[in-house]
Backbone bond lengths (Angstrom), bond angles and torsions (degrees), N, CA, C in turn:
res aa  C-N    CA-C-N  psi(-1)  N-CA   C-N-CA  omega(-1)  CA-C   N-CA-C  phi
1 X - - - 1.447 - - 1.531 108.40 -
2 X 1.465 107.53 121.96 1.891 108.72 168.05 1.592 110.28 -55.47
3 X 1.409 118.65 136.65 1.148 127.22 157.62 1.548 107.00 -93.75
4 X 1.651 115.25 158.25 1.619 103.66 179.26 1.849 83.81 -138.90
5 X 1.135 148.62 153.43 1.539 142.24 -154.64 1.993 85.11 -160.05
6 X 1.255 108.70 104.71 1.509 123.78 129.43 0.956 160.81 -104.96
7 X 1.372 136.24 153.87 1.592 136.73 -136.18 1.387 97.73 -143.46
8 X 1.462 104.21 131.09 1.558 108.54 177.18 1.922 99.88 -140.63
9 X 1.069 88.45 173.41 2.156 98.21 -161.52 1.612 98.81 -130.58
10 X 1.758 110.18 100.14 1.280 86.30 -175.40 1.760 102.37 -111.21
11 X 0.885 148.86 134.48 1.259 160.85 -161.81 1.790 107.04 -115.07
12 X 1.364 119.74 113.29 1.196 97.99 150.18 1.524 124.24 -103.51
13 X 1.177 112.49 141.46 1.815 135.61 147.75 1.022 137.17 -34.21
14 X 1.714 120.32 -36.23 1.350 118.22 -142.38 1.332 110.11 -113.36
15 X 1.514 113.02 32.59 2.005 121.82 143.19 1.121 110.03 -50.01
16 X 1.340 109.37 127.23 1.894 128.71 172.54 1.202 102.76 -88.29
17 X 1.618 122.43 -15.22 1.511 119.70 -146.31 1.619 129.13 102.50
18 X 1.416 105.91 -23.59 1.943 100.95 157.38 1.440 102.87 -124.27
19 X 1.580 135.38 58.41 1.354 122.73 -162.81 1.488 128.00 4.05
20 X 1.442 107.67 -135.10 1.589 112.67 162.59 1.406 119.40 -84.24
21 X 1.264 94.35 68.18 1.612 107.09 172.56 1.533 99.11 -97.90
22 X 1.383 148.56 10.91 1.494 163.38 170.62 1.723 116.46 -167.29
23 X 1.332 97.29 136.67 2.096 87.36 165.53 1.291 99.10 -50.75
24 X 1.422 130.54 -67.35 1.161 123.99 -158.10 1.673 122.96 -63.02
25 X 1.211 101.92 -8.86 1.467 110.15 175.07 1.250 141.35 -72.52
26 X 1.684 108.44 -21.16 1.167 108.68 168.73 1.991 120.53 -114.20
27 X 1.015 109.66 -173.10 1.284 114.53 157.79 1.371 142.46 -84.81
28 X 1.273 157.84 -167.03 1.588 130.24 -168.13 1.673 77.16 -145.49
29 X 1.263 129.45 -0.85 1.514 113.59 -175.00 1.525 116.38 -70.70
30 X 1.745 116.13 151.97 1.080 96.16 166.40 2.066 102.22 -172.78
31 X 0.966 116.96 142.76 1.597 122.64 -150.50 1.577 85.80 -84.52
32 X 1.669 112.82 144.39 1.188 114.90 168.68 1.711 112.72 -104.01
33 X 1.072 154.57 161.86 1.278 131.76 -171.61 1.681 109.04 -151.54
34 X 1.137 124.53 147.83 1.638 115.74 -169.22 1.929 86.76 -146.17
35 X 1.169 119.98 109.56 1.748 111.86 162.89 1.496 116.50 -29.47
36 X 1.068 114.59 136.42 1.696 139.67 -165.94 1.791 109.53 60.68
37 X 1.133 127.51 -12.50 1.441 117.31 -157.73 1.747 95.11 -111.07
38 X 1.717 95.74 166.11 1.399 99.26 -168.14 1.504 101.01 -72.51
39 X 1.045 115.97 147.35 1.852 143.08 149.05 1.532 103.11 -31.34
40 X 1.625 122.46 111.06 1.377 128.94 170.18 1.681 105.69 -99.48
41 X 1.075 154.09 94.39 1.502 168.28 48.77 1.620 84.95 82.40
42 X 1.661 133.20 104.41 1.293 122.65 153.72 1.605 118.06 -103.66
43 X 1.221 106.00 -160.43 1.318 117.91 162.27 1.635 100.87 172.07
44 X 1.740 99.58 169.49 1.966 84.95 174.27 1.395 104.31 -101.93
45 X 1.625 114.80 172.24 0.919 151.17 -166.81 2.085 100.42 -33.25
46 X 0.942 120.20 147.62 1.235 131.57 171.40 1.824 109.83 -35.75
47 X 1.703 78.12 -73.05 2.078 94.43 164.62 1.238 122.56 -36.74
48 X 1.069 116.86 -38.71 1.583 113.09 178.24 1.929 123.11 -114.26
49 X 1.719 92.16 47.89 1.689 103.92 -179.18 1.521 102.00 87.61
50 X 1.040 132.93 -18.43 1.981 117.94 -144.38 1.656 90.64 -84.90
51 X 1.802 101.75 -166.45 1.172 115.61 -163.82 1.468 87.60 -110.40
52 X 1.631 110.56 142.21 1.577 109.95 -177.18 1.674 94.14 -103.23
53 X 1.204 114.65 4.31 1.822 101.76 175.04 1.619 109.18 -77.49
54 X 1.491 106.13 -23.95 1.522 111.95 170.39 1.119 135.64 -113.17
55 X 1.533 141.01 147.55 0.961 152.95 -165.60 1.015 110.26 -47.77
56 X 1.560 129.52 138.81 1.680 122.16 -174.61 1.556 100.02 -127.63
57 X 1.513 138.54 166.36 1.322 138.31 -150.71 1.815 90.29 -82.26
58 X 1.346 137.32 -45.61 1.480 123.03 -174.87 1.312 103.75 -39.58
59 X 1.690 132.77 -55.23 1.423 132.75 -135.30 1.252 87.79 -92.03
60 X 1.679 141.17 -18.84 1.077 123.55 -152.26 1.828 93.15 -109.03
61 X 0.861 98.64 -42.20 2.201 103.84 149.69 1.457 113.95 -50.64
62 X 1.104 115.17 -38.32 1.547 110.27 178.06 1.602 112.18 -71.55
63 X 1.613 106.78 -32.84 1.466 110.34 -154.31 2.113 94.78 -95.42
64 X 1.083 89.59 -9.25 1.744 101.24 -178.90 1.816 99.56 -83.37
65 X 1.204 125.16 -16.76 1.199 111.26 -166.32 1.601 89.65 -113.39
66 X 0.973 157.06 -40.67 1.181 160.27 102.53 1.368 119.10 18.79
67 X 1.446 118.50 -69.01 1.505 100.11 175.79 1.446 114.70 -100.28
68 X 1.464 130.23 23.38 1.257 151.91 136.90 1.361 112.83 -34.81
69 X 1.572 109.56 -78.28 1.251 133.70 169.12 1.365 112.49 -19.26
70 X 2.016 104.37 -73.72 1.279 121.04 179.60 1.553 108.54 -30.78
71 X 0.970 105.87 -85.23 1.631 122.73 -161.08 1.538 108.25 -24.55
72 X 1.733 102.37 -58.29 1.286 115.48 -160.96 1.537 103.49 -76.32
73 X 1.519 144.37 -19.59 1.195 152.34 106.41 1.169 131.50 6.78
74 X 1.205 127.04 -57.68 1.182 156.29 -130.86 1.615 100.54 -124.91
75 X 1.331 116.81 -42.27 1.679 129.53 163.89 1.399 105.46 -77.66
76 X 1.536 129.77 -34.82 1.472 97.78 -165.07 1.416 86.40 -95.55
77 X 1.737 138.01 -26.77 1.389 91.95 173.81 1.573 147.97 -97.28
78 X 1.286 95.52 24.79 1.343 109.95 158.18 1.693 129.62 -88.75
79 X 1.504 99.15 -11.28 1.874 121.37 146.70 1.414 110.46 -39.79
80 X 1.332 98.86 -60.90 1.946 120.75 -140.28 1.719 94.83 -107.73
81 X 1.470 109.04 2.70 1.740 97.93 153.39 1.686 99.64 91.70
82 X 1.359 120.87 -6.56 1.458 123.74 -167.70 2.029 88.26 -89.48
83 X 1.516 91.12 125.27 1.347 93.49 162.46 1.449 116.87 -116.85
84 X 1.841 102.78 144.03 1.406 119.68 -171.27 1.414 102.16 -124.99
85 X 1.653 94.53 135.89 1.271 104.83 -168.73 1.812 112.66 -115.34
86 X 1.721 93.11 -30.03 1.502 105.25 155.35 1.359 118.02 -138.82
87 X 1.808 106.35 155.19 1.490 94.98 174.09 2.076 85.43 -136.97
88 X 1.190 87.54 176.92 1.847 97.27 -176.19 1.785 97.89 -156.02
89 X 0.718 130.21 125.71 1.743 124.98 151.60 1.525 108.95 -103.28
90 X 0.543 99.24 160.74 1.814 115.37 -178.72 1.962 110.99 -149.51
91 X 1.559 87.75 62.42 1.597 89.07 -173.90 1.307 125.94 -89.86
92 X 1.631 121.07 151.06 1.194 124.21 -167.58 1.747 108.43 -141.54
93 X 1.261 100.09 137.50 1.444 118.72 -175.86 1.301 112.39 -101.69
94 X 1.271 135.76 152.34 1.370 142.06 141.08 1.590 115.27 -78.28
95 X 1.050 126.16 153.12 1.720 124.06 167.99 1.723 97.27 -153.96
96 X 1.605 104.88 129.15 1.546 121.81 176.35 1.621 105.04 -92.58
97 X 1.134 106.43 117.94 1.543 100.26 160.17 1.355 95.42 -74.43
98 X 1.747 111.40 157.88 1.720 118.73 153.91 1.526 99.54 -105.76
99 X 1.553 94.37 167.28 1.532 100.02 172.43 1.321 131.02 -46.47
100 X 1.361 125.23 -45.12 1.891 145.41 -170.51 1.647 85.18 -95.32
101 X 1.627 126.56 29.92 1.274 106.34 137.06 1.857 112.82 104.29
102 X 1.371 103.92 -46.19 1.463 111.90 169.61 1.665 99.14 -64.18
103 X 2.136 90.44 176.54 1.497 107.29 156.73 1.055 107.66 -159.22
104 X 1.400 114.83 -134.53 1.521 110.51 -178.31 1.489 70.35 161.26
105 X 2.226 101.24 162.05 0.678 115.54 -160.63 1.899 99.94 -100.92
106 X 1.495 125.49 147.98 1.475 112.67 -176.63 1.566 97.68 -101.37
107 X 1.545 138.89 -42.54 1.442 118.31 -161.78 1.709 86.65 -153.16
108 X 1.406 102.27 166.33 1.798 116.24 172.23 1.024 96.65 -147.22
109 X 1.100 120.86 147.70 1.559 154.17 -170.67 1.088 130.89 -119.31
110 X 1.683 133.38 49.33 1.324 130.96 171.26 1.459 121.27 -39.49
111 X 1.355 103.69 128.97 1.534 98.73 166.23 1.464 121.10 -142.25
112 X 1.240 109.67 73.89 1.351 112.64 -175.57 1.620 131.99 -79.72
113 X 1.473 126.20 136.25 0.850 153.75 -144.58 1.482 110.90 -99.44
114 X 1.307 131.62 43.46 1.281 115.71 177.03 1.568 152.83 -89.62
115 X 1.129 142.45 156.19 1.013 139.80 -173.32 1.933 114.35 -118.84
116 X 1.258 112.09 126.61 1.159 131.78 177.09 1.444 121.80 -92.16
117 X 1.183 138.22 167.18 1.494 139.04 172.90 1.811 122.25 -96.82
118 X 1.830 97.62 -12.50 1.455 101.97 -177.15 1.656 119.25 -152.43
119 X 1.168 130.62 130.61 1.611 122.16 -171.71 1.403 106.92 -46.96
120 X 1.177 118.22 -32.87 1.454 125.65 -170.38 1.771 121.73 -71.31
121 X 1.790 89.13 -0.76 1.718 83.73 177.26 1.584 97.08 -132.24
122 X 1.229 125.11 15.67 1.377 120.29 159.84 1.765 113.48 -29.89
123 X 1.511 100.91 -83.30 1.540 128.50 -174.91 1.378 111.77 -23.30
124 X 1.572 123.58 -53.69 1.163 146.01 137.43 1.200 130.35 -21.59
125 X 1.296 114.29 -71.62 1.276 130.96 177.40 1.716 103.65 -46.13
126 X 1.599 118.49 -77.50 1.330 132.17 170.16 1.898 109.96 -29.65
127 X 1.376 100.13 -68.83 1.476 95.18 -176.20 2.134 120.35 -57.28
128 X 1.563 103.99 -37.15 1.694 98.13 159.85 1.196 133.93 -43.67
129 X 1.381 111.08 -13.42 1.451 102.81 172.51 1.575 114.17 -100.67
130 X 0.974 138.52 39.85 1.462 156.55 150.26 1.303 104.61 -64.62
131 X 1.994 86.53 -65.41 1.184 99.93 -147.34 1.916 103.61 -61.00
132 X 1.560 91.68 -48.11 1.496 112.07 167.65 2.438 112.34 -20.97
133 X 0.978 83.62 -58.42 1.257 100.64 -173.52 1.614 114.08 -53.08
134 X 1.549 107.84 -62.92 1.092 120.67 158.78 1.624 142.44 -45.47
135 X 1.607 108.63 -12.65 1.371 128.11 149.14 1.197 126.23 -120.10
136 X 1.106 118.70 16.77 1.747 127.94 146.80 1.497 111.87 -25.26
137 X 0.752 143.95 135.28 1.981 154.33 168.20 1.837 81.25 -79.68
138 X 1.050 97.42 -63.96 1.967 112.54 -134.22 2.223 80.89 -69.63
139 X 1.201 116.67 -39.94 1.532 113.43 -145.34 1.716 97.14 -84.43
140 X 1.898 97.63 -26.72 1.619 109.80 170.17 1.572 103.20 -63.30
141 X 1.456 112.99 -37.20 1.843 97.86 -178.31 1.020 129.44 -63.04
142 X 1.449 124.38 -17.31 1.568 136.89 -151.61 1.372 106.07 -94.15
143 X 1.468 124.07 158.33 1.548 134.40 148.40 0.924 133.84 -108.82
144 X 1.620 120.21 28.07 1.302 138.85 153.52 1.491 137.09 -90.19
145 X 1.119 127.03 158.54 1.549 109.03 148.88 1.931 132.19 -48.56
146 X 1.338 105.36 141.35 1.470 101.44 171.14 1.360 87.42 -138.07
147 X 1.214 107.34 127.63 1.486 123.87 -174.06 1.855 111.32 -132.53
148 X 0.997 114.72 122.26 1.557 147.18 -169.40 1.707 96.00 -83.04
149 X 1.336 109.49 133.44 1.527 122.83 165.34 1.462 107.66 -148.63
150 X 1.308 125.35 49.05 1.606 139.28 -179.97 1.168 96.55 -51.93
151 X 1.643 116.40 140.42 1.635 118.04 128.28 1.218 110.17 -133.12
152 X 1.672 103.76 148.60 1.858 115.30 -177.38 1.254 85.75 -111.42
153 X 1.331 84.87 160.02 1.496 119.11 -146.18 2.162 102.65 -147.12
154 X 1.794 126.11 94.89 1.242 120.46 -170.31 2.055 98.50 -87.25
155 X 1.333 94.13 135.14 1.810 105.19 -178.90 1.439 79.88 -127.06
């Protein structure tokens, strides 16, 4: 079996000057970093103090299962002869807080938006994303639902 091993640099930012010497004392920011690629700027969620101008770890879990999808989508139907000229997701997560403060996420909702070049590869098009799903990395990690609401779309 191939192993594939990635490395990411996460740094936080958000010292005022007395760290977590209070919740309210510090900041929730903090730079994510990968060698050669640009610098992603986080923080958490609004709900829990962070900065909403930056990316917080749900959306970037959301956007990992999402453009997961894509790719593997996106390879088999250029296999199977279906050409795509646009795609869009517009994905949406649920997340449960529990009482003692944790959560976890309960369902995600892909809904991608695509566009084809011919009526004749709709059928196709629609049914690849099964397959899509089923070789997900990110949708194989999860213990939730990931649930698909595609429509193709011929330009």
């Amino acid at each position: 079996m191939k192993k594939h091993h990635y490395k990411t640099t996460t740094q936080w930012t958000g010292n005022k000057g007395t760290g977590t010497s209070g919740y309210r004392y510090y900041e929730r920011s903090h730079m994510i970093s990968v060698d050669y690629k640009v610098n992603i700027e986080g923080s958490s969620d609004p709900s829990f103090r962070g900065d909403r101008t930056k990316h917080n770890p749900e959306e970037m879990f959301l956007s990992s299962l999402s453009s997961c999808h894509m790719l593997w989508y996106l390879h088999f139907c250029s296999e199977a002869g279906v050409i795509v000229t646009d795609y869009v997701d517009e994905a949406a997560g649920i997340m449960e807080e529990t009482s003692n403060g944790s959560g976890h996420f309960t369902e995600v909702i892909l809904s991608p938006k695509v566009t084809v070049t011919e009526q004749s590869m709709v059928e196709k098009a629609e049914q690849l994303h099964h397959k899509a799903h089923e070789f997900c990395f990110i949708a194989n990690s999860v213990n939730f639902p990931v649930k698909h609401i595609p429509i193709v779309l011929v330009k």
